[in-house]
N, C-alpha and C positions, 0 to 999 in steps of 0.2 A: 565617550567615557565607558570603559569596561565595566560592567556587572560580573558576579557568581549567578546560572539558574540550576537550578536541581529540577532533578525531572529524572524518569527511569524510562530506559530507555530499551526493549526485547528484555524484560522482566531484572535487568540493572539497574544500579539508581548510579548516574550520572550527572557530574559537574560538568557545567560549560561557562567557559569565562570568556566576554563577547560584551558587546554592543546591543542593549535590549530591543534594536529593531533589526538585528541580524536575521534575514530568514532562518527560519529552520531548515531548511533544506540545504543551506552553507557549512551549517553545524555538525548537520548529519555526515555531509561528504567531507569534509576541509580536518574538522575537528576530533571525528570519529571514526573516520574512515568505514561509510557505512554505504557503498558506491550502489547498495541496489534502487535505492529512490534515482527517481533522473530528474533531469534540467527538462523540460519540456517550453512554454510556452512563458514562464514567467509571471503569470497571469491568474493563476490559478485556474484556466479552463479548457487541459487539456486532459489532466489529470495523468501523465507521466510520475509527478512526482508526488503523489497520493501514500501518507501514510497512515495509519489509527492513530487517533488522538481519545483516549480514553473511548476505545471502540469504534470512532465516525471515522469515517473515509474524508482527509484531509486533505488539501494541496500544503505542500511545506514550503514550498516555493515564495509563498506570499504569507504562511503567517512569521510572527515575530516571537525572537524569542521569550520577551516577558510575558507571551500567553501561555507560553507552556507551562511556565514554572509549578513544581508540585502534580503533572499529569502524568499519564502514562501513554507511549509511545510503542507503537509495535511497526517496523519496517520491514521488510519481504523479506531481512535476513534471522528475523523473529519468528516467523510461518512458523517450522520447522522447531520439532524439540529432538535433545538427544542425540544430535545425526542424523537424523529420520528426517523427508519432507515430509510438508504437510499433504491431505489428501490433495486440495488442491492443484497443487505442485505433481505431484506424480500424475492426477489427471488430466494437467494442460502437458504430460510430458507425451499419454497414451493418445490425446485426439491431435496432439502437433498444433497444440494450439497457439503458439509463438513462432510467428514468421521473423520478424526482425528482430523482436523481443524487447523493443526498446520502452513500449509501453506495459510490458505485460505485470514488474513490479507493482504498480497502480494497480490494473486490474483484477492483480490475484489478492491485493489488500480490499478491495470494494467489494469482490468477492468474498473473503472471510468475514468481513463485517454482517454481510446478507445473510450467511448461514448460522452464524451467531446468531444472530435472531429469528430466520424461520429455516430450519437443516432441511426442510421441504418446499424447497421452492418450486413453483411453475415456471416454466419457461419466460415467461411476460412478465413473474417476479425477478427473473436473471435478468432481463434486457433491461427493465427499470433500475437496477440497482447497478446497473456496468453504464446508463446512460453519460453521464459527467465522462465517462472515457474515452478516449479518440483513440484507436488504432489506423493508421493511416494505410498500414498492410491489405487491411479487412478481411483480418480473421477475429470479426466477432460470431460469426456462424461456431467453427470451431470452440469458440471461446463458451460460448452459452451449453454448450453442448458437455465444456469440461467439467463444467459449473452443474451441472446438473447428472455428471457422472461421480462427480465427487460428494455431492449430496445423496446418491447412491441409488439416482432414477438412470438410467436409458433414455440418449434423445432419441 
């Protein structure tokens, strides 16, 4: 049986009318048309499809929709204000830190989560906080490196 959930969604507030054990991550792509979270693993533990849920680094793959309802949602096409990428974004553009890219939506939202909370990370604060992340590529080297170039250190 279909439900209404509200929920705002990259600083919109959005209707989704659905089945309250619909992934989020069906809603997002299907209903939203919001293609940068990905299908990864299903499972939540691959973190492809990692989005903020009121800040946390989420799989949407595996929650449902009745836990959203009333949250706030920011997905990789949220980064970015304006036009503008976010620094992130321009940083994983200058160390090429997306090889296939298929995972990188995920890891640039783990990443802004991180720097929301300390804009000074250590390098072993980047690795901890991209952990949950699989790049299969393995450009987490690059990756840590972007993450702490857009935090505005030098690896």
């Amino acid at each position: 049986m279909a439900e209404r959930f509200r929920f705002t969604v990259n600083g919109a507030p959005t209707e989704v009318e659905a089945s309250g054990s619909t992934p989020l991550l069906y809603a997002l792509r299907n209903d939203l048309a919001l293609k940068g979270t990905r299908f990864g693993c299903g499972s939540g533990q691959c973190g492809a499809c990692f989005v903020l849920i009121d800040g946390h680094p989420t799989p949407a793959c595996d929650t449902p929709l009745w836990s959203v309802s009333g949250k706030k949602i920011t997905t990789v096409e949220g980064l970015g204000s304006g036009g503008e990428l976010h620094a992130l974004q321009r940083a994983f553009l200058a160390e090429q830190a997306a090889q296939c890219a298929f995972c990188t939506s995920g890891i640039l939202l783990s990443a802004a989560a991180l720097l929301e909370k300390n804009p000074k990370p250590t390098e072993s604060d980047v690795r901890a906080a991209l952990d949950r992340n699989l790049c299969r590529c393995g450009s987490h080297n690059r990756m840590v490196r972007a993450v702490l170039r857009a935090a505005g250190q030098s690896a």
